[in-house]
N, C-alpha and C positions, 0 to 999 in steps of 0.2 A: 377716306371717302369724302369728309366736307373740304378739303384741300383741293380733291382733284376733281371734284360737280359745282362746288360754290366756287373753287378757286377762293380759300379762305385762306389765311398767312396760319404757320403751324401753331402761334400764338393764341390767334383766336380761337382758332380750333379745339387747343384743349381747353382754351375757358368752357367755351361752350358743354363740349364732352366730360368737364370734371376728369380730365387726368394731367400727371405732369408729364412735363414735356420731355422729359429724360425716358417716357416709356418707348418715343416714338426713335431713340437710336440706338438702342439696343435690339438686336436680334435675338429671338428664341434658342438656343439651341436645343435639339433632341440629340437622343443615346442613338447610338451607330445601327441598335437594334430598335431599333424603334419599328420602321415599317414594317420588319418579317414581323412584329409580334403583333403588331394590329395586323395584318394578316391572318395569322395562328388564329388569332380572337375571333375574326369574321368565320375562320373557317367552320372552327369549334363553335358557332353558333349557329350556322347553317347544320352541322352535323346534328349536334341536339339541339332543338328548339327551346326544349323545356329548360335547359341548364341555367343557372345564374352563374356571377364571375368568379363565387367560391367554388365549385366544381371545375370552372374552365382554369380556375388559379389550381387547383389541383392534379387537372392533367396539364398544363404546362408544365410542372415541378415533375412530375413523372417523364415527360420528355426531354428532362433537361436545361430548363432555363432556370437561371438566376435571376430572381427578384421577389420580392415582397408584395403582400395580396392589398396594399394600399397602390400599388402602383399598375395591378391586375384591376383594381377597381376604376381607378381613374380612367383608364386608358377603355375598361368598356365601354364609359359613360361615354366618353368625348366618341367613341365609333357609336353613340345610339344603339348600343347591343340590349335587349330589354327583355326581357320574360313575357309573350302574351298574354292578355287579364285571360285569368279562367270563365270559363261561363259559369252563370252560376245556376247553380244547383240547390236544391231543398234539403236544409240538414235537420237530424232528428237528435236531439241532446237527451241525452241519457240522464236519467231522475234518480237513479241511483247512485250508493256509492260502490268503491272497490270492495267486494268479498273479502274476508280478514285471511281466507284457506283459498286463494286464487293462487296455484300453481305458478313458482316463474321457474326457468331454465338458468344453470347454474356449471350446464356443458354441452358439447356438442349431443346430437340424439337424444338428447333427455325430452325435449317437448318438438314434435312435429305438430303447426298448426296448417288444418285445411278448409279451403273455402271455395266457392264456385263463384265464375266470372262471365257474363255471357256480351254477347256480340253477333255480327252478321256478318255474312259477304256482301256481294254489291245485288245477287237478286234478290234479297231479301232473307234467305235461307238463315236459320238459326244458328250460330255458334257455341259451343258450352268449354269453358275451361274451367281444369280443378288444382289449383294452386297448394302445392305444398312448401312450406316453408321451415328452416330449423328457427326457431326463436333464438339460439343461442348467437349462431354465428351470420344469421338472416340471410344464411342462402338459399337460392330457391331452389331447392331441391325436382323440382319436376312439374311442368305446364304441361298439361294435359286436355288437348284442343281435339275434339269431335263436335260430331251433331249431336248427341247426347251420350250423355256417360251415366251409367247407373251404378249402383251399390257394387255389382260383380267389377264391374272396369273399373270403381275407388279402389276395390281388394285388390286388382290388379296391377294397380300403378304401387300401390305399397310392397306388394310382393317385391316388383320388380326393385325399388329402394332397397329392398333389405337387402337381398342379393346384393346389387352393387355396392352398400355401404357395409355390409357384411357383419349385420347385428339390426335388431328390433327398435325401434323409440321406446322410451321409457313411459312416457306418456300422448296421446294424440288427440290435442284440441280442436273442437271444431263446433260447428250450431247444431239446431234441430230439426236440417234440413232432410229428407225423405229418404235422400240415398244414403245417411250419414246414422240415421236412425235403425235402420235396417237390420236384418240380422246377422245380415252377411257379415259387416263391418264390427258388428259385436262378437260376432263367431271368431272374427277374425284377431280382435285385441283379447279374447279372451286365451286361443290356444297358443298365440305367438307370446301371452302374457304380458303383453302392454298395456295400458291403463290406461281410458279413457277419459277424458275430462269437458265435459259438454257446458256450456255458456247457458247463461239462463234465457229462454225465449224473446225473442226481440230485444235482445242488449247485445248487438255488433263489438261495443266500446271493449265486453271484456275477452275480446280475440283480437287486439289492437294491432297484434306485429301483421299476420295476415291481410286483415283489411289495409292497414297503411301501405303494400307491397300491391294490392292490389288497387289501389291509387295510383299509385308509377306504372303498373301496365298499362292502366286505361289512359293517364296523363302521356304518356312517352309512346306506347304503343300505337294502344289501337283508336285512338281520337285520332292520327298521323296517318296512319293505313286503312286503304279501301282494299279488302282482301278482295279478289276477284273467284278464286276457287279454296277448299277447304285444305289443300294439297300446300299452295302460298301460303293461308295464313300459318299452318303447323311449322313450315322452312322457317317464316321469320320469326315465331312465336320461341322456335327452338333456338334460333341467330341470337335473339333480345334478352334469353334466359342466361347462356354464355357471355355474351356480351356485360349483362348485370354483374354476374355473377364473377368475373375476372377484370373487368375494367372499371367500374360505376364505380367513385369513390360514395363510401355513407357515411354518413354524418355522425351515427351513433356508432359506429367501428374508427373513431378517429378518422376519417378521411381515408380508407382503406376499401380497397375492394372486400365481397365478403368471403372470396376463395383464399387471399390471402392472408386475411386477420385468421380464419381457420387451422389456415397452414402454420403461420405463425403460436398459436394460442397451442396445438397439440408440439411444437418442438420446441417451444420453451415448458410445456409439461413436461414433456420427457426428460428433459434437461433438470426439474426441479425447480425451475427458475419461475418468481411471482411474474404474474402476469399482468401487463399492462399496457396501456394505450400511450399513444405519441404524444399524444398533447389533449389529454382530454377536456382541460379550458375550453379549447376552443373546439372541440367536436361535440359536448352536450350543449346545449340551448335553454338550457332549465335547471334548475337549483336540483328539482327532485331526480335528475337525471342523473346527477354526476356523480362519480365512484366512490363508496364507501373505503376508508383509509381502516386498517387493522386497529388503531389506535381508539375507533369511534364504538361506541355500544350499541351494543343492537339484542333483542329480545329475543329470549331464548323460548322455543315453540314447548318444552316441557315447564317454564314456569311462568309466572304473573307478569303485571306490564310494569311492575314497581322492582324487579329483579332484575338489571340490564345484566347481559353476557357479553364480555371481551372478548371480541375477532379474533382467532391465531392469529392469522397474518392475511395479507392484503391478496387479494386476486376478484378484482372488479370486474364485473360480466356486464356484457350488451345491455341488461336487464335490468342494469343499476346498482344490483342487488350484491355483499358481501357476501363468498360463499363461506357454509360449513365445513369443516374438516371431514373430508372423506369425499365419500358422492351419491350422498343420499339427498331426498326429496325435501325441502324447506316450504315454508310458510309465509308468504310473502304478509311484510308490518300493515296491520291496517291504518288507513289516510283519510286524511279530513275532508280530501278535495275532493270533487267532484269529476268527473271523466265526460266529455263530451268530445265525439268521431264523427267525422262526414260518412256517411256510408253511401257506397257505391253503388248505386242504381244499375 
């Protein structure tokens, strides 16, 4: 530029600019792939808004390309591909700690967690959905979008579960909400003989998997979508739940959709074979996340905190947590740390 407006000699030019002059005959070259992939990137960015370039480096490697997620990174920057800021919202931190006897799930069905989610169409009319989720394998097992749903319609969406997954939850988390409270819903965990496990009043933080799942509806979905009638929003709401539920790589499943870590997790069961994630370095985010190894001690829920118990053997769950031999209900270690969740308005 100061060569061809100043007409300056290439000499001066990089005095001025501070570079040497050997950058200016050298050409760049790019990879032959170059443009389809910054393509693929715009695409996949236009597709989800919400995604960063560790999702979009994940489903490129699901469609088959070759390359490393430093080169995923780079290549989003230089296209200006960006995350929109959140709005910001009012978070509520939780002043408690974790419960020492807070249930975690340790297999598929053992904890269904549920929550309610609400929204609008475009004249204003109310929408209610009720989110069910397995803790173990984080699928969402069923969105349930009406104008209002009450205790009878919670017993009914669970019916319906059982039927299709063709056995009961072991246990089914959820708040102190009205419909959940109910008797229906007690009637109902009591003759199906599933165990309820209800959150202490105004603490969201300790139903963590559900509320975080229902962050990505409201982030992905419906912050995106002007429903127009109650009929649209249940099509996309059902589109967005499959869609999750077989494509979305997550984070805490190795980078895996959650239909297929499921899939995966029950036939290397069958098989006998330990279970375990691709690369869990780089799918947990957090020291306290990461998979307990059979070699590590961990507290056995019949004696004191000075008596550690040796893992059989190694089978890491979603949940962090090593499980016990067999498939019974554990105790999750009590922690130092504190828990604080945005809760979803």
């Amino acid at each position: 530029m100061l060569c061809d407006r100043l007409e300056l000699s290439e000499r001066r030019a990089c005095e001025i600019a501070g570079q040497h002059r050997s950058t200016q005959r050298r050409e760049p070259k790019r990879a032959p792939d170059d443009g389809a992939l910054r393509a693929r990137l715009r695409e996949i960015s236009r597709e989800r808004p919400r995604w960063g370039y560790r999702r979009a480096h994940a489903r490129l490697v699901d469609d088959g390309w070759a390359l490393n997620r430093k080169r995923t990174q780079r290549l989003w920057r230089e296209e200006g591909l960006r995350v929109p800021a959140r709005r910001r919202k009012r978070q509520r931190l939780g002043a408690s700690t974790v419960p020492a006897d807070r249930l975690a799930a340790e297999r598929p069905d053992q904890v269904w967690a549920l929550d309610f989610q609400f929204d609008q169409t475009a004249d204003g009319r109310t929408l209610k959905l009720l989110h069910v989720v397995d803790e173990f394998t984080r699928e969402a097992l069923a969105i349930k979008c009406r104008r209002r749903i009450d205790s009878d319609a919670t017993v009914a969406v669970l019916e319906g579960l059982v039927a299709i997954r063709g056995g009961t939850p072991g246990h089914v988390r959820c708040d102190n909400g009205p419909e959940l409270t109910a008797n229906a819903l007690r009637d109902w965990c009591r003759f199906s003989k599933a165990g309820s496990a209800y959150i202490e009043p105004g603490s969201p933080w300790q139903n963590p998997f559900v509320e975080s799942f229902g962050s990505r509806v409201r982030d992905e979905l419906l912050a995106v979508e002007l429903f127009q009638t109650l009929t649209e929003a249940q099509v996309l709401v059902e589109d967005w739940r499959q869609d999750y539920n077989q494509r979305r790589p997550h984070s805490a499943l190795g980078m895996r959709a959650p239909a297929h870590f499921a899939a995966s997790w029950r036939e290397r069961r069958g098989n006998g074979l330990p279970i375990t994630l691709a690369d869990p370095a780089e799918a947990r985010r957090s020291p306290q996340d990461a998979p307990i190894s059979g070699s590590e001690s961990r507290i056995d829920a019949d004696q004191t905190a000075t008596d550690p118990q040796t893992a059989p053997g190694p089978l890491p769950s979603p949940s962090w947590l090593a499980p016990r031999a067999g498939e019974t209900t554990t105790l999750q270690p009590p922690t130092d740390h504190r828990l604080s969740q945005q809760v979803d308005r």
